[in-house]
Biopython code that builds the backbone (N, CA, C, O; Angstrom):
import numpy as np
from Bio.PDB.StructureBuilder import StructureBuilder

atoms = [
    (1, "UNK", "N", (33.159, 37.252, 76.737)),
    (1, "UNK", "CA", (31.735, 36.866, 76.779)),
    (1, "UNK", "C", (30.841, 38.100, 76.978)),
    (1, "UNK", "O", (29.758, 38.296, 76.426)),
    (2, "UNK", "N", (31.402, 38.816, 77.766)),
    (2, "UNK", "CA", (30.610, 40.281, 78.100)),
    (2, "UNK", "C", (30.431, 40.993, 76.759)),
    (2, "UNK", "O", (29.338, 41.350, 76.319)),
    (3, "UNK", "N", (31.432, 41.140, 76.243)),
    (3, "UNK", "CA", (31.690, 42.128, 74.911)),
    (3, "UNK", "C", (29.811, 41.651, 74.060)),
    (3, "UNK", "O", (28.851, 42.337, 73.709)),
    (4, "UNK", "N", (30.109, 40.188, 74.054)),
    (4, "UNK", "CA", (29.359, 39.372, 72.832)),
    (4, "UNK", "C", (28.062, 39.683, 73.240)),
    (4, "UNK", "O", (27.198, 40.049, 72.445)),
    (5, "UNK", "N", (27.868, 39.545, 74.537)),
    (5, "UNK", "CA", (26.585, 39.710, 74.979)),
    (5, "UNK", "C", (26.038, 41.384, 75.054)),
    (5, "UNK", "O", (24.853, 41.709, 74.990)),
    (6, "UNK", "N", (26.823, 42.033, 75.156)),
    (6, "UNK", "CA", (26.446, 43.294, 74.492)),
    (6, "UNK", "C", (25.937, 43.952, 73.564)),
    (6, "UNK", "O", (24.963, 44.705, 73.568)),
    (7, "UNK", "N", (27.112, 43.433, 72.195)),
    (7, "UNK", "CA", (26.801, 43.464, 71.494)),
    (7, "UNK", "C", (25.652, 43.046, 70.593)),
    (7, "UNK", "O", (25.229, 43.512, 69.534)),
    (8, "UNK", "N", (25.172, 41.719, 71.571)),
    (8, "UNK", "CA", (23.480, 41.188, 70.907)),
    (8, "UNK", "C", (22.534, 41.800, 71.702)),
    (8, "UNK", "O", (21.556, 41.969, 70.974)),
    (9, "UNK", "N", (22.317, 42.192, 72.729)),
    (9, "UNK", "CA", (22.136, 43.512, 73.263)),
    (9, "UNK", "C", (21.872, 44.954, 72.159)),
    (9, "UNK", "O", (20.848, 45.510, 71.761)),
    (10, "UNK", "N", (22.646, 45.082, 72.038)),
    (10, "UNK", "CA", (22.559, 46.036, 71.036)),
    (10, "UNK", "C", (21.638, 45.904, 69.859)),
    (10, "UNK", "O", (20.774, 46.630, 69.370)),
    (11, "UNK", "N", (21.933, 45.189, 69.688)),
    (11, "UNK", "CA", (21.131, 44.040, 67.839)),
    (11, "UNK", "C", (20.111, 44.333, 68.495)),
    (11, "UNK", "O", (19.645, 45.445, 68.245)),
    (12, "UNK", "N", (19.330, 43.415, 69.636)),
    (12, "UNK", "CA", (18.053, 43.405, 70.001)),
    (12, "UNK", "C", (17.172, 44.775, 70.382)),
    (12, "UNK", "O", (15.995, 44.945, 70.699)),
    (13, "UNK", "N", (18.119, 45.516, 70.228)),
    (13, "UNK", "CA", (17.059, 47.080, 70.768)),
    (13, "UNK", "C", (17.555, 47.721, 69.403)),
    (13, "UNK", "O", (16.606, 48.408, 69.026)),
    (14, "UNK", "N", (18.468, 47.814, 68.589)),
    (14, "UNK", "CA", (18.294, 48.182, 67.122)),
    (14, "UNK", "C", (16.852, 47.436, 67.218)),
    (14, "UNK", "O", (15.906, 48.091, 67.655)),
    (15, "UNK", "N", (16.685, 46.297, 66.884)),
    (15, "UNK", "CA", (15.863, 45.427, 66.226)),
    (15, "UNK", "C", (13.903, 45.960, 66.830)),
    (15, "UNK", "O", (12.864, 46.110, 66.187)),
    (16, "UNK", "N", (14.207, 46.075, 68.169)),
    (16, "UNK", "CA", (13.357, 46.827, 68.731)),
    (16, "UNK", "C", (12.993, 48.019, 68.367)),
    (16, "UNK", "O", (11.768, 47.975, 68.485)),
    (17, "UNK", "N", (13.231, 48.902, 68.055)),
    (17, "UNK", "CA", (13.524, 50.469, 67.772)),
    (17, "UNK", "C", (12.656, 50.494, 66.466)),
    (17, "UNK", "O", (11.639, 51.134, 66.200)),
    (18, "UNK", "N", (13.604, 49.317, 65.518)),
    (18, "UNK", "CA", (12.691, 49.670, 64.127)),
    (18, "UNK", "C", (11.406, 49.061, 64.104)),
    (18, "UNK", "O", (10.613, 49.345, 63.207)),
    (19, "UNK", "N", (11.086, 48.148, 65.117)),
    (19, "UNK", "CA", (10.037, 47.690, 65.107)),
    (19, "UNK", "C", (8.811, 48.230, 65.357)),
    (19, "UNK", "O", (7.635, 48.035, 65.049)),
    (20, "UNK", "N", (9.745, 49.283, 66.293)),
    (20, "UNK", "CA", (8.250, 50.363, 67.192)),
    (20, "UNK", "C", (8.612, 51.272, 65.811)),
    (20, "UNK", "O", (7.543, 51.361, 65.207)),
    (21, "UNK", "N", (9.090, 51.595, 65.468)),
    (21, "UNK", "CA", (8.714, 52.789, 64.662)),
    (21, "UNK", "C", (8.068, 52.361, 63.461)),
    (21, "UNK", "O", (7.454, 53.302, 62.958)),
    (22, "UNK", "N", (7.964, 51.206, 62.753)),
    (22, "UNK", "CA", (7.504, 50.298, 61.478)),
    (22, "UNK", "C", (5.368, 50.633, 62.316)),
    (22, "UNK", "O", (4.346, 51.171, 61.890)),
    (23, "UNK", "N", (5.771, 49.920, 63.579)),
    (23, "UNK", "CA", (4.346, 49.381, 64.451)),
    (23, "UNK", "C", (3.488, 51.240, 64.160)),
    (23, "UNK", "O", (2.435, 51.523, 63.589)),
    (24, "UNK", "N", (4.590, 52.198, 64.892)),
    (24, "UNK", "CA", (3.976, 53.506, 64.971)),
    (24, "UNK", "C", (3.766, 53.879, 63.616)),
    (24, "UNK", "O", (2.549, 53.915, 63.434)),
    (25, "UNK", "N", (4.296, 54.131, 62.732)),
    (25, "UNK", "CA", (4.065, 54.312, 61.588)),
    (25, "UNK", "C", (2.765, 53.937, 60.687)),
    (25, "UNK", "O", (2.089, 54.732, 60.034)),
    (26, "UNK", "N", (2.552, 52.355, 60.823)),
    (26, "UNK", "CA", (1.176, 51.655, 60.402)),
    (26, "UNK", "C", (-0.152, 52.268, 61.402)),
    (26, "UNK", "O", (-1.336, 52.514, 61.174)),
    (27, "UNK", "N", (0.335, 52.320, 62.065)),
    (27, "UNK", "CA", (-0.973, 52.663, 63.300)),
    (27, "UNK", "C", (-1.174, 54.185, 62.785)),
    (27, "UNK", "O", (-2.345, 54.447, 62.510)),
    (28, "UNK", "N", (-0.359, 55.104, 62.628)),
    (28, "UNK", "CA", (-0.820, 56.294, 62.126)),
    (28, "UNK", "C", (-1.059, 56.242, 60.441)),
    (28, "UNK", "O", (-1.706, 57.089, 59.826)),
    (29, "UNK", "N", (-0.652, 55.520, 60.070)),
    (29, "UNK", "CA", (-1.433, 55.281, 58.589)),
    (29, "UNK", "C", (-2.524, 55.163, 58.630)),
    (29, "UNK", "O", (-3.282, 55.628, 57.778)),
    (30, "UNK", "N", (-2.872, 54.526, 59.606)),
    (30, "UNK", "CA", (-4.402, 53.524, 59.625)),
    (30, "UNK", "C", (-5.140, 54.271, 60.075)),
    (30, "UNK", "O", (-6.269, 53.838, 59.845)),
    (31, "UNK", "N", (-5.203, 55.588, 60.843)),
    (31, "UNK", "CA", (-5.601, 56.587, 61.728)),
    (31, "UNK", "C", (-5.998, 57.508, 60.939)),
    (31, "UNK", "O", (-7.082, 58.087, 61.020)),
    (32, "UNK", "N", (-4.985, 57.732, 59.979)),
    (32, "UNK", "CA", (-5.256, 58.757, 58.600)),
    (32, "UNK", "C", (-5.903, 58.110, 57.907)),
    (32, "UNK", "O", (-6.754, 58.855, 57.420)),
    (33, "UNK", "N", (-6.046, 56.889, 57.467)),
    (33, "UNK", "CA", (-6.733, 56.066, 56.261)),
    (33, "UNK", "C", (-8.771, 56.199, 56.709)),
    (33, "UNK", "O", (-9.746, 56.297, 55.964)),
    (34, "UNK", "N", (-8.646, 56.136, 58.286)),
    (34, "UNK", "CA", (-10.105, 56.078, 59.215)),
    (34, "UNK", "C", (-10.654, 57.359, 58.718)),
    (34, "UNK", "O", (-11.707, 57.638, 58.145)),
    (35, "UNK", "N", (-9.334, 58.261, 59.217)),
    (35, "UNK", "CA", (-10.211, 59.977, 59.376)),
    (35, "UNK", "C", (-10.782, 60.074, 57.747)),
    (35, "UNK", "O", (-11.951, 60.258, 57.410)),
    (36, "UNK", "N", (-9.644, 59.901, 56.893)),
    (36, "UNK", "CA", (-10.118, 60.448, 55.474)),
    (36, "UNK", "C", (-11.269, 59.334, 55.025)),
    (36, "UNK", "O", (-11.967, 59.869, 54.164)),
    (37, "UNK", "N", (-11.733, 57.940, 55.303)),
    (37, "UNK", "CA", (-13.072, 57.810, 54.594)),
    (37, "UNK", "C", (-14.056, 57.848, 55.951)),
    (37, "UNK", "O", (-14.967, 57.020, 55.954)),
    (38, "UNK", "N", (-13.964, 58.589, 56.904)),
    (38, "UNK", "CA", (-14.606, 59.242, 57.610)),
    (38, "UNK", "C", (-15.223, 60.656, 56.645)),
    (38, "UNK", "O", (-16.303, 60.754, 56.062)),
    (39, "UNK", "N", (-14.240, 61.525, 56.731)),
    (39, "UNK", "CA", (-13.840, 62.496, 55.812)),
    (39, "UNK", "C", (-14.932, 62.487, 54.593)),
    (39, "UNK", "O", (-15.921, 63.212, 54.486)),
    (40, "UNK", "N", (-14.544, 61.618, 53.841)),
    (40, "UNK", "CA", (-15.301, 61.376, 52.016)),
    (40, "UNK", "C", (-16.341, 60.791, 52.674)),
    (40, "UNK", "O", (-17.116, 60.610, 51.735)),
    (41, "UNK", "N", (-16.897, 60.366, 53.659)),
    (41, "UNK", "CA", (-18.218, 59.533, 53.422)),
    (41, "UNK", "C", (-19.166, 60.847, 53.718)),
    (41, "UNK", "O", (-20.267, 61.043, 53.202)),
    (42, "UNK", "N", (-18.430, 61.794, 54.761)),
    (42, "UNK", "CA", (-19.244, 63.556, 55.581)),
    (42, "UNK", "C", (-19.166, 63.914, 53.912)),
    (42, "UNK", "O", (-20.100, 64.644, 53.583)),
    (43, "UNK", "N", (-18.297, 63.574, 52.850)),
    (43, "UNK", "CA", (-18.472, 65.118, 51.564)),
    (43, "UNK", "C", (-19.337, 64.351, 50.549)),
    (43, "UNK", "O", (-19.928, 64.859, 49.596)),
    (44, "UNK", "N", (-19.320, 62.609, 51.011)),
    (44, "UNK", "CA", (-20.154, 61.970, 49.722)),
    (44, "UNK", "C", (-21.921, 62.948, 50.045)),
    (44, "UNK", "O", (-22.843, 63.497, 49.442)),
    (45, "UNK", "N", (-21.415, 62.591, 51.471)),
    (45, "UNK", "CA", (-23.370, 62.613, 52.116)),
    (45, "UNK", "C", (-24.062, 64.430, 51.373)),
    (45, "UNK", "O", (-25.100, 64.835, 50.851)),
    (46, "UNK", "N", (-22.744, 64.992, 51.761)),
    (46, "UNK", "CA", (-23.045, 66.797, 51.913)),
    (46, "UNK", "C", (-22.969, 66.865, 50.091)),
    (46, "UNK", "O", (-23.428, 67.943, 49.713)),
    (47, "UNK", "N", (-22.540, 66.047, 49.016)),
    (47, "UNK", "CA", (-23.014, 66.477, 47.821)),
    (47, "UNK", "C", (-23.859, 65.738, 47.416)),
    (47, "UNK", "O", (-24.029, 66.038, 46.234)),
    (48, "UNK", "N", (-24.814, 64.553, 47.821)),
    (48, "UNK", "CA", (-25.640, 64.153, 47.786)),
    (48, "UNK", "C", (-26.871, 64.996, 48.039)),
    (48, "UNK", "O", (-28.011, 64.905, 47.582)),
    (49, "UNK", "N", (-26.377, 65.757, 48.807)),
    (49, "UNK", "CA", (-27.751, 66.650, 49.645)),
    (49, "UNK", "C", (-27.613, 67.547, 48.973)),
    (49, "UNK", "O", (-28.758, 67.799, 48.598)),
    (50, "UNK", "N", (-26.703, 68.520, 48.365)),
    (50, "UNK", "CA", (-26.427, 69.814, 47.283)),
    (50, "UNK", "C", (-27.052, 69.288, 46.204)),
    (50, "UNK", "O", (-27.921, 69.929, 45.613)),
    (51, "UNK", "N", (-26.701, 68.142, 45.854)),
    (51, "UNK", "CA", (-27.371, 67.999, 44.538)),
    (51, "UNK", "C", (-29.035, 67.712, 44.406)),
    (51, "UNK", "O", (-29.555, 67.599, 43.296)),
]
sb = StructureBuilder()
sb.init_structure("model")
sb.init_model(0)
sb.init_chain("A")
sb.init_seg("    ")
for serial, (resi, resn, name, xyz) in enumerate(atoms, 1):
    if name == "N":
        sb.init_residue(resn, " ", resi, " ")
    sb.init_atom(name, np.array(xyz, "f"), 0.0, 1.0, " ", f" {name:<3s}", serial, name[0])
structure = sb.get_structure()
């Protein structure tokens, strides 16, 4: 019984693990996705004004 319960143990923090890293992953996508039309809206404004 010990073995079994370990072993799903195991499963559940695999299962955990990829979850945080899937979760971290999107969250820094989304962080980069902010900065860059942060980014293009500062270069829309600054060639608006050049031109």
């Amino acid at each position: 019984m010990r073995r079994g319960g370990l072993k799903d143990a195991g499963k559940i923090s695999k299962i955990a693990r990829i979850i945080r890293l899937i979760t971290i992953f999107y969250y820094n996508c989304l962080k980069n996705i902010k900065i860059l039309e942060k980014y293009y809206e500062k270069t829309s404004c600054y060639r608006r004004f050049w031109k």
